[in-house]
N, CA, C and O atoms as a Tripos MOL2 file, in Angstrom:
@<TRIPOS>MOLECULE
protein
  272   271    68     0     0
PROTEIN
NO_CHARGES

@<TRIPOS>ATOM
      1 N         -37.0940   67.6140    0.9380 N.3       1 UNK1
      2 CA        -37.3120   69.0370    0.9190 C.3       1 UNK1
      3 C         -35.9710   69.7830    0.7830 C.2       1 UNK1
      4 O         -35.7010   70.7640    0.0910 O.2       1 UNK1
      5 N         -35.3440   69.1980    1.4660 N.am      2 UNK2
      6 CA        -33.6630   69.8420    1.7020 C.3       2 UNK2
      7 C         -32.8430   69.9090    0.2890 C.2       2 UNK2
      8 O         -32.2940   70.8420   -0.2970 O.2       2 UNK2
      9 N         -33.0170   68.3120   -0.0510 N.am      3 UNK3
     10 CA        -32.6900   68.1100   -1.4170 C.3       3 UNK3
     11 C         -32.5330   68.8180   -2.4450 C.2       3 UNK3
     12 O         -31.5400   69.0610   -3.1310 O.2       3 UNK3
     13 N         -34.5100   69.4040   -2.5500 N.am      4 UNK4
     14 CA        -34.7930   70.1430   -4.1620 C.3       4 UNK4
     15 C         -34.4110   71.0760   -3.3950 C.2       4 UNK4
     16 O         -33.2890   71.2470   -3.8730 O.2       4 UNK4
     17 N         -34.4950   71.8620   -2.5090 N.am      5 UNK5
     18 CA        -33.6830   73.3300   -1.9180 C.3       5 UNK5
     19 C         -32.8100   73.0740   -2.5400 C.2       5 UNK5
     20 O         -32.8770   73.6120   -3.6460 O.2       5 UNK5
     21 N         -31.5230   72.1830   -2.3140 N.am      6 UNK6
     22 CA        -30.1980   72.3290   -2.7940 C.3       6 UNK6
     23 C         -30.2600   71.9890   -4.4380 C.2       6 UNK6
     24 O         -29.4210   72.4420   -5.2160 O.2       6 UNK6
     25 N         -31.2080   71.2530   -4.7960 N.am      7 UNK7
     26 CA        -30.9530   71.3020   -6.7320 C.3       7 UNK7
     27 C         -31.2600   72.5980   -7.0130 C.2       7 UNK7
     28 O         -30.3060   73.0710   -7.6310 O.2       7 UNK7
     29 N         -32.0600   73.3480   -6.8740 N.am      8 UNK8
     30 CA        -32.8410   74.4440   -6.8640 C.3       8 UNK8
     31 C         -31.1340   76.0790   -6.5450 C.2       8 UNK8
     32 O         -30.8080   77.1310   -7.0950 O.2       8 UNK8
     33 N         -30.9420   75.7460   -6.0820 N.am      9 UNK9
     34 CA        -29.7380   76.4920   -5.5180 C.3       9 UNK9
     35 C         -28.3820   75.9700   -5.9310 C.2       9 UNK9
     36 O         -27.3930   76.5840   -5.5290 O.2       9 UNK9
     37 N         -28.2350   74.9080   -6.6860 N.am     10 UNK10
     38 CA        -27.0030   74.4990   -7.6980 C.3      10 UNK10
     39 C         -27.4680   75.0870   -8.8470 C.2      10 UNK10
     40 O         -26.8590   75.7910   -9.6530 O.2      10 UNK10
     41 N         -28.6430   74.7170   -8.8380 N.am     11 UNK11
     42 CA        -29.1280   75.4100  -10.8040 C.3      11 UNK11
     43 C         -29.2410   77.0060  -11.1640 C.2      11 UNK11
     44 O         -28.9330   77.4020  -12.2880 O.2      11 UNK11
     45 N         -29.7380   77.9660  -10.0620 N.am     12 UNK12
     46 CA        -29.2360   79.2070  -10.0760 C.3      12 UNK12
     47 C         -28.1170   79.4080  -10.1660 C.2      12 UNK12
     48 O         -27.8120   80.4240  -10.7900 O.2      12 UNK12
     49 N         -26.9750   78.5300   -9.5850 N.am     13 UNK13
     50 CA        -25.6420   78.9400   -9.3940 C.3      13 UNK13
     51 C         -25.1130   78.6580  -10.4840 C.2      13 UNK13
     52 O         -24.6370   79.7120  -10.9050 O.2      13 UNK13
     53 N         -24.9300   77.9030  -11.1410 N.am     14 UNK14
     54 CA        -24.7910   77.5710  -12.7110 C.3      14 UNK14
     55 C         -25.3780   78.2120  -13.4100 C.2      14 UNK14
     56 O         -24.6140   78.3930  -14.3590 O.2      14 UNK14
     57 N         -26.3320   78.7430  -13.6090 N.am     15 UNK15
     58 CA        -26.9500   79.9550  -14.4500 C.3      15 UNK15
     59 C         -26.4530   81.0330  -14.2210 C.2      15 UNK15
     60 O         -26.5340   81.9720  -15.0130 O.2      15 UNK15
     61 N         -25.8540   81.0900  -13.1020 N.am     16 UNK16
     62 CA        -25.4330   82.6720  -12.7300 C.3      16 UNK16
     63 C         -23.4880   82.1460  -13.0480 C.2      16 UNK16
     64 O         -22.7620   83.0340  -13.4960 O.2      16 UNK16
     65 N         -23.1360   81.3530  -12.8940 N.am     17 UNK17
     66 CA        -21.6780   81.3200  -13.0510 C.3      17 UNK17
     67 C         -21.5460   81.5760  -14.9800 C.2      17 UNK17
     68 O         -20.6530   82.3150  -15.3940 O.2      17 UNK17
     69 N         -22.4790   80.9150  -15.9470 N.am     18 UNK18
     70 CA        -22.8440   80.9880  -16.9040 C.3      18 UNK18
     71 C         -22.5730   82.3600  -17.5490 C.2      18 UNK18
     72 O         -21.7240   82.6880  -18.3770 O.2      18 UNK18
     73 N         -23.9450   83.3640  -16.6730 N.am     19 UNK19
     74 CA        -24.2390   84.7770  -16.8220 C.3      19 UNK19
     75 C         -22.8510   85.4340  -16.9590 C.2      19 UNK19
     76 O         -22.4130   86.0750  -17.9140 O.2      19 UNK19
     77 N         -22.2190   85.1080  -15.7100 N.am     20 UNK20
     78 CA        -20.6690   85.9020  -15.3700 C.3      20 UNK20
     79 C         -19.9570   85.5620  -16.6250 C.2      20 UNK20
     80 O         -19.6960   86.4670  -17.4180 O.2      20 UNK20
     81 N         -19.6330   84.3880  -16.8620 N.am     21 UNK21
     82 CA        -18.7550   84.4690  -18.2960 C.3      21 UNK21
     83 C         -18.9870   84.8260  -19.8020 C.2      21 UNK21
     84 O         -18.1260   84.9040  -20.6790 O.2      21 UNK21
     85 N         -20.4470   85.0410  -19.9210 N.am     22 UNK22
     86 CA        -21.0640   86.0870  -20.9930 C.3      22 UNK22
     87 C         -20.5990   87.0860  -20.7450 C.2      22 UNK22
     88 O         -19.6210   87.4640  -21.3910 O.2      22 UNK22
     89 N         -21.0370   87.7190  -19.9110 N.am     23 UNK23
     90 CA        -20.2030   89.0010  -19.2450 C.3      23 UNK23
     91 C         -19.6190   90.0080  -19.6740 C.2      23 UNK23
     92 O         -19.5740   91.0340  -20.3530 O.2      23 UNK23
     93 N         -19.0080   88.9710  -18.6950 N.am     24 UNK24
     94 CA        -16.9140   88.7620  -18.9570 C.3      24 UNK24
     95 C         -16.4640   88.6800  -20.5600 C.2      24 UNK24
     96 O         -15.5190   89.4020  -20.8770 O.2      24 UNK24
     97 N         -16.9640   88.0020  -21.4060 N.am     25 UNK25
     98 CA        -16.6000   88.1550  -22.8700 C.3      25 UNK25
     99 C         -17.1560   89.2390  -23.5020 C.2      25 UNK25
    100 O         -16.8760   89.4450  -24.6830 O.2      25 UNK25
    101 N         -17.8480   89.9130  -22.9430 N.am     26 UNK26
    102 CA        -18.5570   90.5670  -23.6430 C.3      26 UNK26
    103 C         -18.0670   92.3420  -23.0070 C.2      26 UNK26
    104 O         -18.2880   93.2950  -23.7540 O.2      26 UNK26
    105 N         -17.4200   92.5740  -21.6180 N.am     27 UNK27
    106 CA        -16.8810   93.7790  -21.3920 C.3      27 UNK27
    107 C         -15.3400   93.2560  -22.2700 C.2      27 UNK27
    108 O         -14.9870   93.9090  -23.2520 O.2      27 UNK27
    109 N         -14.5810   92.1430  -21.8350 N.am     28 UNK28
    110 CA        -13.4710   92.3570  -22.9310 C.3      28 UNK28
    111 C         -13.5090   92.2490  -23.9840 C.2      28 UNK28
    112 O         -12.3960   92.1680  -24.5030 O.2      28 UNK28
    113 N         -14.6300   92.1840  -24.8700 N.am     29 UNK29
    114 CA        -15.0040   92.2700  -26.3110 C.3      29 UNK29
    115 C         -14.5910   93.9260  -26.4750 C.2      29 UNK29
    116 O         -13.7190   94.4190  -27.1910 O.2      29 UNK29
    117 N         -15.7960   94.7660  -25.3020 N.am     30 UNK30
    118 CA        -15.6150   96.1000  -25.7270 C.3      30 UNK30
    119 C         -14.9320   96.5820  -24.9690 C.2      30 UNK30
    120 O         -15.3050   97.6750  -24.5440 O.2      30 UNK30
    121 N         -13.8430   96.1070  -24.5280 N.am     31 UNK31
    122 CA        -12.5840   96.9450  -23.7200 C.3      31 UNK31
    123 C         -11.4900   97.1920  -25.1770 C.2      31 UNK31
    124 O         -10.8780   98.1750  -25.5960 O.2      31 UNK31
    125 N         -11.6380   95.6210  -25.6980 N.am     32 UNK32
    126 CA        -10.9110   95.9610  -27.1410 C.3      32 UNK32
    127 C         -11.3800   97.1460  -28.1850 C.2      32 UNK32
    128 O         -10.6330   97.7350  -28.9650 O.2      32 UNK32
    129 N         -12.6150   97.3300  -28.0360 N.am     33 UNK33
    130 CA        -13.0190   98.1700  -29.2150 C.3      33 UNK33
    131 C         -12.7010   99.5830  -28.7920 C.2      33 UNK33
    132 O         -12.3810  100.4480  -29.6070 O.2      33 UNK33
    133 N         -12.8230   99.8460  -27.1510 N.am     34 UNK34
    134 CA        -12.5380  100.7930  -26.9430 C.3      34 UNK34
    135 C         -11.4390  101.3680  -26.8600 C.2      34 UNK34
    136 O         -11.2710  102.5750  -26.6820 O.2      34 UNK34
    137 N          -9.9720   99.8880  -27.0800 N.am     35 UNK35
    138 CA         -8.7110  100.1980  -27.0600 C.3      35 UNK35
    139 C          -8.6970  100.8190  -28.5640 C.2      35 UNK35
    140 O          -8.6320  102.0470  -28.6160 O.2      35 UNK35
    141 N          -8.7450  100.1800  -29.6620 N.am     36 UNK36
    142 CA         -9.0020  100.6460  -30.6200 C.3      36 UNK36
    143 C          -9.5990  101.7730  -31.1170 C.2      36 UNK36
    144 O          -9.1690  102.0910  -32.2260 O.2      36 UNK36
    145 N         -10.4760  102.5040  -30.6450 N.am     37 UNK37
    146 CA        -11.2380  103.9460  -30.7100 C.3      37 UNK37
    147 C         -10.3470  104.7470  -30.3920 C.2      37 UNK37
    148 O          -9.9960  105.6750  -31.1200 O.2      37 UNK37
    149 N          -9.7670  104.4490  -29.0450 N.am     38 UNK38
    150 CA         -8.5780  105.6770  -28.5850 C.3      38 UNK38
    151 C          -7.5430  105.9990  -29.1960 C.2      38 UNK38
    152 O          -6.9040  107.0510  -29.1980 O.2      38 UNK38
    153 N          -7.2840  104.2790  -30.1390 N.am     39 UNK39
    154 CA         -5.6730  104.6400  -30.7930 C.3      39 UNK39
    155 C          -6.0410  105.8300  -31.7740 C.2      39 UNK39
    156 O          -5.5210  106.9410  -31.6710 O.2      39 UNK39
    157 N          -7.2260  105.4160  -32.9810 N.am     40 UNK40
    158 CA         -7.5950  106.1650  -33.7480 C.3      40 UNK40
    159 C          -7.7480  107.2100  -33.4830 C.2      40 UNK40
    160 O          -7.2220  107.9800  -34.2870 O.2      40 UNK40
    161 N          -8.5850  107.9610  -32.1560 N.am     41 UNK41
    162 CA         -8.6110  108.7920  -32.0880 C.3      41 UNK41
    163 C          -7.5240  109.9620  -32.0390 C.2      41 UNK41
    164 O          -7.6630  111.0930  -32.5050 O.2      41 UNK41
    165 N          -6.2910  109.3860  -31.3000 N.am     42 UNK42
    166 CA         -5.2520  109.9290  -31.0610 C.3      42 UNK42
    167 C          -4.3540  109.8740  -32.7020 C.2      42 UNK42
    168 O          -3.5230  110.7520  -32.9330 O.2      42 UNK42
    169 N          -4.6250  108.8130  -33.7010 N.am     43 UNK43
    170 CA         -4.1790  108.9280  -34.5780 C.3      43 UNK43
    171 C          -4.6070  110.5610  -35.2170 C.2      43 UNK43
    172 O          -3.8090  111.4590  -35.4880 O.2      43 UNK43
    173 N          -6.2730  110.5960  -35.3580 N.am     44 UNK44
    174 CA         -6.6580  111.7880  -35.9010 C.3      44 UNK44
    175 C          -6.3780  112.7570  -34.9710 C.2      44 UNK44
    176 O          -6.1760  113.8440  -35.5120 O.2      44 UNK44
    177 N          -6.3150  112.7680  -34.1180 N.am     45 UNK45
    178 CA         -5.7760  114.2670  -33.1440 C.3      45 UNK45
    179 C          -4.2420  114.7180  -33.3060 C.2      45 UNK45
    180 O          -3.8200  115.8290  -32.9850 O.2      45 UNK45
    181 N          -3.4660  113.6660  -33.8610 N.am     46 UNK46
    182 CA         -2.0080  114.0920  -34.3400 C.3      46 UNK46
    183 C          -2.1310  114.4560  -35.4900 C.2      46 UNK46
    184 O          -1.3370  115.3500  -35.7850 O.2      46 UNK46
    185 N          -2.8700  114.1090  -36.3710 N.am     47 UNK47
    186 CA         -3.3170  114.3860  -37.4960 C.3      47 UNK47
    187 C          -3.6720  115.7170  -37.8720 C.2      47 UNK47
    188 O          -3.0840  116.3230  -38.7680 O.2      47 UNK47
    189 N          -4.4950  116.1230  -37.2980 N.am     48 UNK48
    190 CA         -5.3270  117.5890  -37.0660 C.3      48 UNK48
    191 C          -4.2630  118.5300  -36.4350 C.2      48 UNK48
    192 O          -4.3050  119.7570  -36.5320 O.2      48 UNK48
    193 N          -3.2680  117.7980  -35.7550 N.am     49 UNK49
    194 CA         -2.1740  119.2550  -35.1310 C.3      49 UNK49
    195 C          -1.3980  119.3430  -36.1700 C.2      49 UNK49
    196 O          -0.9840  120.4570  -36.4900 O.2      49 UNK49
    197 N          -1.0090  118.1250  -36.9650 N.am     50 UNK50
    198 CA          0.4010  118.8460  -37.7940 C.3      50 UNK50
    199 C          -0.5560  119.0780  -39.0940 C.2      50 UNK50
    200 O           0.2300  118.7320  -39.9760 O.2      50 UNK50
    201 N          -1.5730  119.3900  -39.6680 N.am     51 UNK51
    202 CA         -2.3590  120.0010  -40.7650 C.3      51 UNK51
    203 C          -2.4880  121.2140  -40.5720 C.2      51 UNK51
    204 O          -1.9840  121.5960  -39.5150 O.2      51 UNK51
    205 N          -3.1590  122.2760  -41.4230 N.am     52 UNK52
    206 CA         -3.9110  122.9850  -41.3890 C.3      52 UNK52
    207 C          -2.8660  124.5330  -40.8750 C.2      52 UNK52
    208 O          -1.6470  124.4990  -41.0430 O.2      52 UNK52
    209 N          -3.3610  125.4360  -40.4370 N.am     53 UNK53
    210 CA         -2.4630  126.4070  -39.5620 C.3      53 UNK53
    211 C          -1.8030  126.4930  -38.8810 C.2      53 UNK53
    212 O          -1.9710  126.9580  -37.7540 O.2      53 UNK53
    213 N          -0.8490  126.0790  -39.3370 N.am     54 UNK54
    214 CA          0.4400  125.8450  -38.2640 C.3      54 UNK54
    215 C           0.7990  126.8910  -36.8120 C.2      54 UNK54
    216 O           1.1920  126.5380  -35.7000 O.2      54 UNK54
    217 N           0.3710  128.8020  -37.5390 N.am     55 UNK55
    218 CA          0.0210  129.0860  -36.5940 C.3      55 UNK55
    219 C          -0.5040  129.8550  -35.9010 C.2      55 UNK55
    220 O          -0.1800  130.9790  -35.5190 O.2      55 UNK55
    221 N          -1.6500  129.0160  -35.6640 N.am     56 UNK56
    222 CA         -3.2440  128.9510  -34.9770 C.3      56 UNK56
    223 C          -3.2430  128.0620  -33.4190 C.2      56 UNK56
    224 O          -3.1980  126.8750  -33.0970 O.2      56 UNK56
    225 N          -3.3030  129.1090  -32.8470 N.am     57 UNK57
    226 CA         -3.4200  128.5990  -31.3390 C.3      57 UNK57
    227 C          -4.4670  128.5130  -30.5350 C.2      57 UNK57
    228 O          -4.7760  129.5980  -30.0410 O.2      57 UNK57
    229 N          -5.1450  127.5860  -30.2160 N.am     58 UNK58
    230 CA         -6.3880  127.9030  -29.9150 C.3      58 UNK58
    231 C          -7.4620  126.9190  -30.0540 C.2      58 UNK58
    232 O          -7.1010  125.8490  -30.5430 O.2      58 UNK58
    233 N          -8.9980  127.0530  -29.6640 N.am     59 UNK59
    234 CA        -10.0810  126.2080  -30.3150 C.3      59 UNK59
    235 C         -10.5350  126.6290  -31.8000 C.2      59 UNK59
    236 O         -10.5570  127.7120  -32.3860 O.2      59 UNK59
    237 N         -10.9890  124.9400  -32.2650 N.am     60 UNK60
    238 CA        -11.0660  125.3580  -33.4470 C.3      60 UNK60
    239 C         -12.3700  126.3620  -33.6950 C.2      60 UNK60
    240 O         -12.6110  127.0600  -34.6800 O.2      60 UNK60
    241 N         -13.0470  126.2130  -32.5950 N.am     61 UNK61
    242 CA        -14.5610  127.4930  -32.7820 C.3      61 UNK61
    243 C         -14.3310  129.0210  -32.9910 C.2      61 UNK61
    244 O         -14.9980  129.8340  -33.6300 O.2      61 UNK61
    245 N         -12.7190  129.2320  -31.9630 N.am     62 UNK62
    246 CA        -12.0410  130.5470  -31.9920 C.3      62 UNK62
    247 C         -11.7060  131.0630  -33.3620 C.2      62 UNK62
    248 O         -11.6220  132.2540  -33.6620 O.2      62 UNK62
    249 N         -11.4930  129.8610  -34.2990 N.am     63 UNK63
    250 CA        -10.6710  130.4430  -35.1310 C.3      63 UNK63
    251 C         -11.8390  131.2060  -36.5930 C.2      63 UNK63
    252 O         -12.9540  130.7730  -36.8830 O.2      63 UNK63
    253 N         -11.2400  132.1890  -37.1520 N.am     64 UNK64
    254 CA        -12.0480  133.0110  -37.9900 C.3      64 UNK64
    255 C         -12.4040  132.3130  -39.1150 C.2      64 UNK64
    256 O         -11.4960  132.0270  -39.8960 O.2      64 UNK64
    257 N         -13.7470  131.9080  -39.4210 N.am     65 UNK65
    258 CA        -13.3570  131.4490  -41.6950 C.3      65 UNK65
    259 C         -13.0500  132.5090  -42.5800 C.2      65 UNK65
    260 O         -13.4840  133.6610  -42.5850 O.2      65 UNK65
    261 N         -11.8560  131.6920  -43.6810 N.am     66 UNK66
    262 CA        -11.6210  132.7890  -44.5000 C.3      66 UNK66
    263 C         -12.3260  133.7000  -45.0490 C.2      66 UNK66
    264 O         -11.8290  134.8140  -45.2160 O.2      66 UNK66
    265 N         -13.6330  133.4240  -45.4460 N.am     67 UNK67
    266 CA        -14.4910  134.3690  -45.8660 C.3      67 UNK67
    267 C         -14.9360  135.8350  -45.0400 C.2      67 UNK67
    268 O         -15.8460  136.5560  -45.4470 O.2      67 UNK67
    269 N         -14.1220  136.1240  -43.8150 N.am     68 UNK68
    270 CA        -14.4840  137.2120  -42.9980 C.3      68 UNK68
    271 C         -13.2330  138.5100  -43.2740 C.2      68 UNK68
    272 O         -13.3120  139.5820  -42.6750 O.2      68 UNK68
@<TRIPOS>BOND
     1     1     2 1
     2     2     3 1
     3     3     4 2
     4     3     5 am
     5     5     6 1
     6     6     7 1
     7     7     8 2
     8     7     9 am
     9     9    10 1
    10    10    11 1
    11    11    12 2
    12    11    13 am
    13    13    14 1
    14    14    15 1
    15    15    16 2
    16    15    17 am
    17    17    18 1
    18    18    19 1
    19    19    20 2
    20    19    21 am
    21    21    22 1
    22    22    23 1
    23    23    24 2
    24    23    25 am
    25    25    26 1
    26    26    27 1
    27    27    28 2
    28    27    29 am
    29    29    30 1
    30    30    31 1
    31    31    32 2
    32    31    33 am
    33    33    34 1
    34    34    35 1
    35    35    36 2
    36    35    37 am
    37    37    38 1
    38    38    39 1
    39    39    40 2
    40    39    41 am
    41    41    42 1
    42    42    43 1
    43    43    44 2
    44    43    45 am
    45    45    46 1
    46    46    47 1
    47    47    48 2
    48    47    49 am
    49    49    50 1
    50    50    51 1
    51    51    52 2
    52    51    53 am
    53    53    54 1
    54    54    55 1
    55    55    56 2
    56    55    57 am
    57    57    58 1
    58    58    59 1
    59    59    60 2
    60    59    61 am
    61    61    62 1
    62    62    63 1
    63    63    64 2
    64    63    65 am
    65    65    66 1
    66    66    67 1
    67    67    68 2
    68    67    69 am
    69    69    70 1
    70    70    71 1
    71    71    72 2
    72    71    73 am
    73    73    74 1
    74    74    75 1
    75    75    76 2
    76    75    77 am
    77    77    78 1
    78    78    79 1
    79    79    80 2
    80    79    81 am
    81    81    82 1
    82    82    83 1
    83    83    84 2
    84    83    85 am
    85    85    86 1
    86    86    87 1
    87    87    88 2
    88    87    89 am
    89    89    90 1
    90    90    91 1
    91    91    92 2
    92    91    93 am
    93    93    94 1
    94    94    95 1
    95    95    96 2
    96    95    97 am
    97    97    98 1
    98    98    99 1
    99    99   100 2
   100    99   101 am
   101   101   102 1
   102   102   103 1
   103   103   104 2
   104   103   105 am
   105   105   106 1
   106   106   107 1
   107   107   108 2
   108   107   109 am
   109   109   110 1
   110   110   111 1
   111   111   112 2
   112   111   113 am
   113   113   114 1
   114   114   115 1
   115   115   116 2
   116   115   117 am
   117   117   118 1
   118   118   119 1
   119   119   120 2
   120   119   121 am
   121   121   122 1
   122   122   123 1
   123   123   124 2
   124   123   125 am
   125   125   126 1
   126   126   127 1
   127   127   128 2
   128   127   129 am
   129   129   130 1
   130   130   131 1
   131   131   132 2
   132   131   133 am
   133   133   134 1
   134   134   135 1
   135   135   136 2
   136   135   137 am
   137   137   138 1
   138   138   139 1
   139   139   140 2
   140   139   141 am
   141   141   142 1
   142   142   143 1
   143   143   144 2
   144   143   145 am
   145   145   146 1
   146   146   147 1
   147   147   148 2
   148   147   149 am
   149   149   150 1
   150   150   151 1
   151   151   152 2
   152   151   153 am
   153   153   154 1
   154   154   155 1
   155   155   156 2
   156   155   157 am
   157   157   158 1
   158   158   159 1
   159   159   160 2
   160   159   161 am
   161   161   162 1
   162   162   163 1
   163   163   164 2
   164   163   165 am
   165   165   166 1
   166   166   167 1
   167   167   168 2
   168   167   169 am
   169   169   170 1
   170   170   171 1
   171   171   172 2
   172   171   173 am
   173   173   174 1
   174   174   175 1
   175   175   176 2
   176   175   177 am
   177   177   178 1
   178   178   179 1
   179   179   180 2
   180   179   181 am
   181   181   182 1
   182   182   183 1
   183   183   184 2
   184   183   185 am
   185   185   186 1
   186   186   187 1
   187   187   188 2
   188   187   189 am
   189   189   190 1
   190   190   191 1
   191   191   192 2
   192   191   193 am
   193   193   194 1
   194   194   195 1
   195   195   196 2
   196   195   197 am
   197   197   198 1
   198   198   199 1
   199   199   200 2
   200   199   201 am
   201   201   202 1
   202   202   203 1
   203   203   204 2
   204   203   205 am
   205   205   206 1
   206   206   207 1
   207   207   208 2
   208   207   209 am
   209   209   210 1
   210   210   211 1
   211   211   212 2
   212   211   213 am
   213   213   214 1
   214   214   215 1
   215   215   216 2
   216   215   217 am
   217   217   218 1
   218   218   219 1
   219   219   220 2
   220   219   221 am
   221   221   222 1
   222   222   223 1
   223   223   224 2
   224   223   225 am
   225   225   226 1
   226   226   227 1
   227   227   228 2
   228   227   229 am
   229   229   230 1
   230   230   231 1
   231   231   232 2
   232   231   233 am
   233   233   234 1
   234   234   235 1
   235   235   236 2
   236   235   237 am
   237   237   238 1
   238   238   239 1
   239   239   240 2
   240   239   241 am
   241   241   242 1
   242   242   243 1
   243   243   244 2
   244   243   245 am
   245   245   246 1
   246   246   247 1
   247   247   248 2
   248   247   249 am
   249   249   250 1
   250   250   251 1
   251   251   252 2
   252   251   253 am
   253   253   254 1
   254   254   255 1
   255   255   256 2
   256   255   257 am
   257   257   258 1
   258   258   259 1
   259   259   260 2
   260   259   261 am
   261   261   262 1
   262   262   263 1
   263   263   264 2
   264   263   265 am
   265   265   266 1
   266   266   267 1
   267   267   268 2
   268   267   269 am
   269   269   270 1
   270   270   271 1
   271   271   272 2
@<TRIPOS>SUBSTRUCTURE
     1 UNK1         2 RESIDUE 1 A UNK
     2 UNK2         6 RESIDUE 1 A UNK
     3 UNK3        10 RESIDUE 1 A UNK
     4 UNK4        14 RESIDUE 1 A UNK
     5 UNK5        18 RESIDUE 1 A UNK
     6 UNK6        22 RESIDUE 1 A UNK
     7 UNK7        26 RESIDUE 1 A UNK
     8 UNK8        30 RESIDUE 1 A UNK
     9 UNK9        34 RESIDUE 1 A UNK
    10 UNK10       38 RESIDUE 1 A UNK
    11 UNK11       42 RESIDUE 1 A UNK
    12 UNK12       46 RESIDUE 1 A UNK
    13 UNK13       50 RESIDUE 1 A UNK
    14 UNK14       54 RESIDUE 1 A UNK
    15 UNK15       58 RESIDUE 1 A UNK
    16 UNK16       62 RESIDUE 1 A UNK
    17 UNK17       66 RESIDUE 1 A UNK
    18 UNK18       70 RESIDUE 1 A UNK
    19 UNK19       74 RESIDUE 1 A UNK
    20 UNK20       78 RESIDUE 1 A UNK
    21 UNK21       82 RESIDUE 1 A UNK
    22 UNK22       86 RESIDUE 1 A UNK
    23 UNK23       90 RESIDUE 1 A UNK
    24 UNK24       94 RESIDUE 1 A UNK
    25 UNK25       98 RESIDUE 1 A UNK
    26 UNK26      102 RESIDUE 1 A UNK
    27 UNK27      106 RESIDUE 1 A UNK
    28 UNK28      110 RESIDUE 1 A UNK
    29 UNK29      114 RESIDUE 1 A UNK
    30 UNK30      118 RESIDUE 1 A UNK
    31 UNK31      122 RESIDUE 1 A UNK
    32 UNK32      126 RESIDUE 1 A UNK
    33 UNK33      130 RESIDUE 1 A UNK
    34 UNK34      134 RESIDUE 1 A UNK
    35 UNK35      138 RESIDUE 1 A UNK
    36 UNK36      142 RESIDUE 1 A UNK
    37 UNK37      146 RESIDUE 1 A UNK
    38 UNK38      150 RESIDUE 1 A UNK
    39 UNK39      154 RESIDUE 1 A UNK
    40 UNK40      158 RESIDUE 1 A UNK
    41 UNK41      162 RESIDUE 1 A UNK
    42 UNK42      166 RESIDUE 1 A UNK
    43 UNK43      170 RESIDUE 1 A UNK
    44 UNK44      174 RESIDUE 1 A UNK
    45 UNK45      178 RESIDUE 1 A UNK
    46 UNK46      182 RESIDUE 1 A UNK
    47 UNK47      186 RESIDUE 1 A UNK
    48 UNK48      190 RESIDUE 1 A UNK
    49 UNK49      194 RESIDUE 1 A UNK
    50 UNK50      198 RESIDUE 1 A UNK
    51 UNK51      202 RESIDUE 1 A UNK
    52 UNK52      206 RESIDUE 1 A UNK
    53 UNK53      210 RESIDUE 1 A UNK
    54 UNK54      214 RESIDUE 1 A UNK
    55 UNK55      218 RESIDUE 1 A UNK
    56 UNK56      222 RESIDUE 1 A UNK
    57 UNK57      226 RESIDUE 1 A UNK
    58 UNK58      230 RESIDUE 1 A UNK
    59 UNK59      234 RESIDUE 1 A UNK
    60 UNK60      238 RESIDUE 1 A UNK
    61 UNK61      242 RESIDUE 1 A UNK
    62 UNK62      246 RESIDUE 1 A UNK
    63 UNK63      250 RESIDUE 1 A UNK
    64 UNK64      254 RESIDUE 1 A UNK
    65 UNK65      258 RESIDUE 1 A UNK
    66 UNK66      262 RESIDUE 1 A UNK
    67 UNK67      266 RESIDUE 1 A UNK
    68 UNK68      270 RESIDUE 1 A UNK
């Protein structure tokens, strides 16, 4: 009885040590992607400051379209 208790409770534990290293590959899969999103993002946000109206201070919702 004791026995299959303990096979029974090795084999969860191995399924679950298993689980953890899916995981685990799988938040540092998207820790990378998310390192990557930020660079870009910050690429286009330097991008967008030195373009356009140099000087325009402000949100871009604030600002008027030429057509007004």
């Amino acid at each position: 009885m004791w026995e299959q208790r303990l096979v029974e409770v090795e084999s969860k534990l191995a399924y679950t040590e298993d689980a953890v290293q899916v995981l685990s590959a799988v938040v540092a899969r998207q820790q990378q992607q998310i390192d990557r999103l930020q660079a870009v993002c910050q690429q286009l946000l330097e991008r967008v400051r030195n373009s356009g109206d140099a000087g325009f201070v402000g949100k871009p919702e604030d600002e008027i379209p030429p057509h007004y």
